[in-house]
Chimera marker file (.cmm) of the C-alpha trace (Angstrom):
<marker_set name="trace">
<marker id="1" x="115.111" y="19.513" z="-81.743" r="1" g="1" b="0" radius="0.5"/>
<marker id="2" x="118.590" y="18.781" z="-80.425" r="1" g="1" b="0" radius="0.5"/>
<marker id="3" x="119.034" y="17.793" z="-76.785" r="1" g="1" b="0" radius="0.5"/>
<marker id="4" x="122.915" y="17.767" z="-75.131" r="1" g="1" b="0" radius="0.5"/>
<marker id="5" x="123.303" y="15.168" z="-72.865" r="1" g="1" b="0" radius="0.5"/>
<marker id="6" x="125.638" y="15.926" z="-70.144" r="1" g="1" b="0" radius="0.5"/>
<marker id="7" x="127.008" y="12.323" z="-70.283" r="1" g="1" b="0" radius="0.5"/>
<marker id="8" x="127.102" y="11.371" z="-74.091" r="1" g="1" b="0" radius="0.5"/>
<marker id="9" x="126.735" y="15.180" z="-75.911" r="1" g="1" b="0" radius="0.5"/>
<marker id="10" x="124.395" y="16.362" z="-78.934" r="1" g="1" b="0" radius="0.5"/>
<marker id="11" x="121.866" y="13.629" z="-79.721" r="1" g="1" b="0" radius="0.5"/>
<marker id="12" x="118.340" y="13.797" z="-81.492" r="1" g="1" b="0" radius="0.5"/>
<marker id="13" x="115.485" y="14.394" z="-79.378" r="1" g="1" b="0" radius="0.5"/>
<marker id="14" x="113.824" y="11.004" z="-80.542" r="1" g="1" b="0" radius="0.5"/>
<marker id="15" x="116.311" y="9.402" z="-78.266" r="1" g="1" b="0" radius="0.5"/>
<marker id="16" x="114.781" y="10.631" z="-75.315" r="1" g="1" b="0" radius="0.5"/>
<marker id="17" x="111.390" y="9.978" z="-73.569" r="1" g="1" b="0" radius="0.5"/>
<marker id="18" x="109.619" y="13.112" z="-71.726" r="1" g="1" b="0" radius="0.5"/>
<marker id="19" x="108.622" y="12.410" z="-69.068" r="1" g="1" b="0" radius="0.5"/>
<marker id="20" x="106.383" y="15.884" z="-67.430" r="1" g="1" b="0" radius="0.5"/>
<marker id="21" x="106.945" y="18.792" z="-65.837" r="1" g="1" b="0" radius="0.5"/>
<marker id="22" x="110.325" y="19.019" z="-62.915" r="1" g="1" b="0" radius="0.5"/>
<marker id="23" x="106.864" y="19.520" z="-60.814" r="1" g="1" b="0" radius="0.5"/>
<marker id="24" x="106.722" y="15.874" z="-60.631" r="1" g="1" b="0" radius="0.5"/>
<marker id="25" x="110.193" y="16.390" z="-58.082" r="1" g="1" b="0" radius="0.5"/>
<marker id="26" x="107.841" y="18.613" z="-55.543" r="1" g="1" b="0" radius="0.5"/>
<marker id="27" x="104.998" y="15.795" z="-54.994" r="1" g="1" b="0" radius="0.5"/>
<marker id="28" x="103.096" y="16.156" z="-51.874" r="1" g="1" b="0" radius="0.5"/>
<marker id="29" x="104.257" y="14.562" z="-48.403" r="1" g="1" b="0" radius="0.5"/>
<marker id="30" x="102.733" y="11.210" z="-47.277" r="1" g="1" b="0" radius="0.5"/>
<marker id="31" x="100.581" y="12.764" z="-44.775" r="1" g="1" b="0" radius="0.5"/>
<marker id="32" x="99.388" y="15.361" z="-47.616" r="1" g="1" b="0" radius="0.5"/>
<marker id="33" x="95.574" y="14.850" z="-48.048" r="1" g="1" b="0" radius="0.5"/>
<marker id="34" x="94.338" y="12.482" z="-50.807" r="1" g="1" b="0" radius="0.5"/>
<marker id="35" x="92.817" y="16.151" z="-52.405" r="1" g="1" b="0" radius="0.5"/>
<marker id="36" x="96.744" y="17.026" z="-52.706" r="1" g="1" b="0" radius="0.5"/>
<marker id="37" x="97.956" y="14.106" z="-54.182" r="1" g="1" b="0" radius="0.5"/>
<marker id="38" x="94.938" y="13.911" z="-56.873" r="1" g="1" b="0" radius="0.5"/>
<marker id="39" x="95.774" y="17.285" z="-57.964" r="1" g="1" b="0" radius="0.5"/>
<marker id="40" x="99.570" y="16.277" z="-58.187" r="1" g="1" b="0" radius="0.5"/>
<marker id="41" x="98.649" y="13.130" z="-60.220" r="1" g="1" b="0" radius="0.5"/>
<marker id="42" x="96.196" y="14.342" z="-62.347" r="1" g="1" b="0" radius="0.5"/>
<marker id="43" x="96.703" y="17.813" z="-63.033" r="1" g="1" b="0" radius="0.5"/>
<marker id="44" x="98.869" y="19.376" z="-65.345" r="1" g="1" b="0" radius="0.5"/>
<marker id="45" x="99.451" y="22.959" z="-66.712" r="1" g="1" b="0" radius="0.5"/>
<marker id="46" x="100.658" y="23.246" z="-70.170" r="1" g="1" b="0" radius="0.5"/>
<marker id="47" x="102.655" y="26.519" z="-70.477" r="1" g="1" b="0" radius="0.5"/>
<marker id="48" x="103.886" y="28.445" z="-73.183" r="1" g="1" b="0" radius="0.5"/>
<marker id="49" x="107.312" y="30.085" z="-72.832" r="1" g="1" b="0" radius="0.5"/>
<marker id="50" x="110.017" y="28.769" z="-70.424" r="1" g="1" b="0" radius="0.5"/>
<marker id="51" x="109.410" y="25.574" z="-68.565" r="1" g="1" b="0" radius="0.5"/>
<marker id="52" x="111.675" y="22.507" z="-66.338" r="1" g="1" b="0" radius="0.5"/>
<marker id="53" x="110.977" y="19.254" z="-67.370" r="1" g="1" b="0" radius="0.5"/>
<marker id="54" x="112.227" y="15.574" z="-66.475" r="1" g="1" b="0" radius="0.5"/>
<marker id="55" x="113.669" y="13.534" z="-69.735" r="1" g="1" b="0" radius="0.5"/>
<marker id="56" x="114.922" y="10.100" z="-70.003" r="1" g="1" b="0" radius="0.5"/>
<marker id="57" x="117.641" y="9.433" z="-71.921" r="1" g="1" b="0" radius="0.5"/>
<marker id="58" x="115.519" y="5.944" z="-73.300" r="1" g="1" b="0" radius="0.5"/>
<marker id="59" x="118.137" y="5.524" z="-76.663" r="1" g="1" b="0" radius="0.5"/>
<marker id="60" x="121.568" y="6.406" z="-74.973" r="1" g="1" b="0" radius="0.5"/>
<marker id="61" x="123.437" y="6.283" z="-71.576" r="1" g="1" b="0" radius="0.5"/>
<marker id="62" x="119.988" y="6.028" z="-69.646" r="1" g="1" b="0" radius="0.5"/>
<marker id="63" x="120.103" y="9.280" z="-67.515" r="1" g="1" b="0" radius="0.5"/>
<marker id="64" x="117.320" y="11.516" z="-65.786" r="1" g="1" b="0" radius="0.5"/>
<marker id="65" x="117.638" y="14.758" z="-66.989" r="1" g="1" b="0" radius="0.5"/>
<marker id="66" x="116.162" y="18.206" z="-65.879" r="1" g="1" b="0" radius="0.5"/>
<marker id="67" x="116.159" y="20.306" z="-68.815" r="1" g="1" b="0" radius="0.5"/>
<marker id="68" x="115.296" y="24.044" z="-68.822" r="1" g="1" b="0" radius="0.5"/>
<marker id="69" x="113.833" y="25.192" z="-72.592" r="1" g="1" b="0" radius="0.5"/>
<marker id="70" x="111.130" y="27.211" z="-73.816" r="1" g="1" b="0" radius="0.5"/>
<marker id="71" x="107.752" y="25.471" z="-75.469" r="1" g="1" b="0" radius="0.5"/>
<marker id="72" x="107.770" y="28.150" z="-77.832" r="1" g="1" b="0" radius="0.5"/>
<marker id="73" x="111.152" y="28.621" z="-79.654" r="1" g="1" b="0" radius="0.5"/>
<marker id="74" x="112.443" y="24.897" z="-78.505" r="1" g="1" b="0" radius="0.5"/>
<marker id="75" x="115.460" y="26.833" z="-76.734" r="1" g="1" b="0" radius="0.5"/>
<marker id="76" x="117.606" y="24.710" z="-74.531" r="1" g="1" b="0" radius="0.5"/>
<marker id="77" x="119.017" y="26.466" z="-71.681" r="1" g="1" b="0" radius="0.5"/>
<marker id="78" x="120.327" y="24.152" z="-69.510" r="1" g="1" b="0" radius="0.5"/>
<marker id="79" x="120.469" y="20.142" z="-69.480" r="1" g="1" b="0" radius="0.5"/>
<marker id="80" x="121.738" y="18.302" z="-66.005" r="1" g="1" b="0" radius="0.5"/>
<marker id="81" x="121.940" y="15.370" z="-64.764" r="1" g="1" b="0" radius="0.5"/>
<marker id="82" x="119.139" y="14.916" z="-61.496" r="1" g="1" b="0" radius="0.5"/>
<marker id="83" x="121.501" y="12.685" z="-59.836" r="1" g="1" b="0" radius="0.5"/>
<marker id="84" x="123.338" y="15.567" z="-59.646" r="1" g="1" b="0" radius="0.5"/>
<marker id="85" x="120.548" y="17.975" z="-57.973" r="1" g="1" b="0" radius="0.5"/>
<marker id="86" x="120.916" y="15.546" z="-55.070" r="1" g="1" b="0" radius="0.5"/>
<marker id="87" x="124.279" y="17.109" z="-53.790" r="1" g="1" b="0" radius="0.5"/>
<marker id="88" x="122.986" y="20.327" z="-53.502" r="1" g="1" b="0" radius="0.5"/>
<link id1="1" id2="2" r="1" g="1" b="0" radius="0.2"/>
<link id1="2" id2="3" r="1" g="1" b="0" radius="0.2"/>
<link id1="3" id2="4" r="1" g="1" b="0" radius="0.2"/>
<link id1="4" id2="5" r="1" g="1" b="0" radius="0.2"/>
<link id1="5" id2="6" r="1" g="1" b="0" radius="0.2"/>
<link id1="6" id2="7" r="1" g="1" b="0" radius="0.2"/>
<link id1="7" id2="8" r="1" g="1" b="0" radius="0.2"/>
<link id1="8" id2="9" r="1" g="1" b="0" radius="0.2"/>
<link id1="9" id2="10" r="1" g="1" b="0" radius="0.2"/>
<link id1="10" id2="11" r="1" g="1" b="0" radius="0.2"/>
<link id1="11" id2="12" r="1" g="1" b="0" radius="0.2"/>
<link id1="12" id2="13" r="1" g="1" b="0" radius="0.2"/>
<link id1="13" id2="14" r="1" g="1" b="0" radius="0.2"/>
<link id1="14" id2="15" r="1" g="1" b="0" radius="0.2"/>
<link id1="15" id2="16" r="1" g="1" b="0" radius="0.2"/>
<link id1="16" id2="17" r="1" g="1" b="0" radius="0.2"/>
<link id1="17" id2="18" r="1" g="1" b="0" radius="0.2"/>
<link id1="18" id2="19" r="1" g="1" b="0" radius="0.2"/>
<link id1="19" id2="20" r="1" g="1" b="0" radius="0.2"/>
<link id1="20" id2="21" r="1" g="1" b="0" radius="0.2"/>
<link id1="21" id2="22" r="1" g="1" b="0" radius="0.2"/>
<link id1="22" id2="23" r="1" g="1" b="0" radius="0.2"/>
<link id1="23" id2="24" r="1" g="1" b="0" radius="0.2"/>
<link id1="24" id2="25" r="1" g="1" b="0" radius="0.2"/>
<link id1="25" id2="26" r="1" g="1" b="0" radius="0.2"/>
<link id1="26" id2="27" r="1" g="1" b="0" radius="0.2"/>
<link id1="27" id2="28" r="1" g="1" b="0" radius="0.2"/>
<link id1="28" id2="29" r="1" g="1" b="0" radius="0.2"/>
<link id1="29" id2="30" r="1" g="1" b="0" radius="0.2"/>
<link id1="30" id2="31" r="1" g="1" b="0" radius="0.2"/>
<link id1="31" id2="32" r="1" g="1" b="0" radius="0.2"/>
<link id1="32" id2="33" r="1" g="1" b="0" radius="0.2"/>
<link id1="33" id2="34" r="1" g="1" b="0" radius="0.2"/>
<link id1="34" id2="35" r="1" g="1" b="0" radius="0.2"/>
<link id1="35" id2="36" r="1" g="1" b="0" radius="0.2"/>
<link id1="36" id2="37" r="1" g="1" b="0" radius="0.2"/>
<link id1="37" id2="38" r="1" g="1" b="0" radius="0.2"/>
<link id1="38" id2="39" r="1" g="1" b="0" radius="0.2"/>
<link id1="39" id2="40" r="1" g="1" b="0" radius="0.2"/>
<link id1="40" id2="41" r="1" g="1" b="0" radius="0.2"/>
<link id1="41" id2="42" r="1" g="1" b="0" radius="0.2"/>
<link id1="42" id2="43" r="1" g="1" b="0" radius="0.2"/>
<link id1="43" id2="44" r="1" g="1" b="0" radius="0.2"/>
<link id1="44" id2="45" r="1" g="1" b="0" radius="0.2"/>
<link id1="45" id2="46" r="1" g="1" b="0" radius="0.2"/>
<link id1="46" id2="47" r="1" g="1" b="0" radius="0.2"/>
<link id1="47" id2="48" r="1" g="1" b="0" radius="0.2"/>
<link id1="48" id2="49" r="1" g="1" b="0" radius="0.2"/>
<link id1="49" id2="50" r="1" g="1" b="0" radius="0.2"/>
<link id1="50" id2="51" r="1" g="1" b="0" radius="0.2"/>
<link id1="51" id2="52" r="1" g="1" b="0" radius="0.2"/>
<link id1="52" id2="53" r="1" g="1" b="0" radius="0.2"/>
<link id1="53" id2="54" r="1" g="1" b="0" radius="0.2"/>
<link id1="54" id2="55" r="1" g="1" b="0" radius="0.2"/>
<link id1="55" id2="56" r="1" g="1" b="0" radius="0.2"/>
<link id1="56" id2="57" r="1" g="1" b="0" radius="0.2"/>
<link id1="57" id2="58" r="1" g="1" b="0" radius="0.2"/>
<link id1="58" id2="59" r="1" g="1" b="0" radius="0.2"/>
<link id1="59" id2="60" r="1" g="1" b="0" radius="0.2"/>
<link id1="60" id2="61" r="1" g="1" b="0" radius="0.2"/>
<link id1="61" id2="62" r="1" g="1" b="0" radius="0.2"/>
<link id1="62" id2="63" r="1" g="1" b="0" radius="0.2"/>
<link id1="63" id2="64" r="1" g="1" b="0" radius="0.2"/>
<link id1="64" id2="65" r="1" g="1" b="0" radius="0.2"/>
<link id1="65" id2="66" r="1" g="1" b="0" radius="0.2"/>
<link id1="66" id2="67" r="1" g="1" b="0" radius="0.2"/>
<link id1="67" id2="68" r="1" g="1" b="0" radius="0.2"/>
<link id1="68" id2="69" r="1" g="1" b="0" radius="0.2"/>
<link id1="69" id2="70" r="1" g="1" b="0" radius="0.2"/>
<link id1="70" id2="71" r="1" g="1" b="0" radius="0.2"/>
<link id1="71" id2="72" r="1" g="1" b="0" radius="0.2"/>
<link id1="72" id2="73" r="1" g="1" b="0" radius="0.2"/>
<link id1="73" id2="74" r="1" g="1" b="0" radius="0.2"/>
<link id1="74" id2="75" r="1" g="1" b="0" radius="0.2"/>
<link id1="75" id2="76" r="1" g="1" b="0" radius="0.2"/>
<link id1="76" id2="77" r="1" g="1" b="0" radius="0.2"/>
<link id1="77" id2="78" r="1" g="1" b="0" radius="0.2"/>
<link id1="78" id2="79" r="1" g="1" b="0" radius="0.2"/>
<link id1="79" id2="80" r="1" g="1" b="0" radius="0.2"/>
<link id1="80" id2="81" r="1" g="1" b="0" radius="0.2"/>
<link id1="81" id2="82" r="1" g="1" b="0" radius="0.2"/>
<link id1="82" id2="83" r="1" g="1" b="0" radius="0.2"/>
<link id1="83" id2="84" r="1" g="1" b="0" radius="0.2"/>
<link id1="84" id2="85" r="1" g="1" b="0" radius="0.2"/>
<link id1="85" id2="86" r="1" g="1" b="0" radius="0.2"/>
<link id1="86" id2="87" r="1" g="1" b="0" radius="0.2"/>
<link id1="87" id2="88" r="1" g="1" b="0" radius="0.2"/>
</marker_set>
């Protein structure tokens, strides 16, 4: 699978470390109960078809990236930056 880095382009997907599931950007609030946060920690769907998931560009320029693909066909849709998510 090819991944394109918004900073430094096309690059294998061994150069980046997954990291989970975008869920992992919706955690619970600090005065969540401790139920809430277990289930945030601990549980985790694994879908088939289109998903949003944190990578970490570990072998390049070092980036958090959401990427939007599908688990099935290994389709990329869309790669940004999550430094970037901030200005929205």
């Amino acid at each position: 699978m090819r991944l394109t880095c918004p900073v430094c382009g096309e690059r294998d997907r061994r150069e980046f470390y997954y990291q989970g599931a975008a869920i992992m950007l919706d955690r619970p609030s600090p005065e969540a109960p401790a139920e809430a946060w277990a289930d945030w920690l601990h549980l985790r769907d694994n879908p088939a078809g289109r998903t949003r998931d944190l990578w970490y560009h570990e072998a390049g320029c070092t980036s958090w990236l959401l990427v939007e693909r599908d688990t099935v066909t290994h389709e990329i849709f869309s790669m940004e930056l999550v430094e970037s998510l901030d200005a929205d």
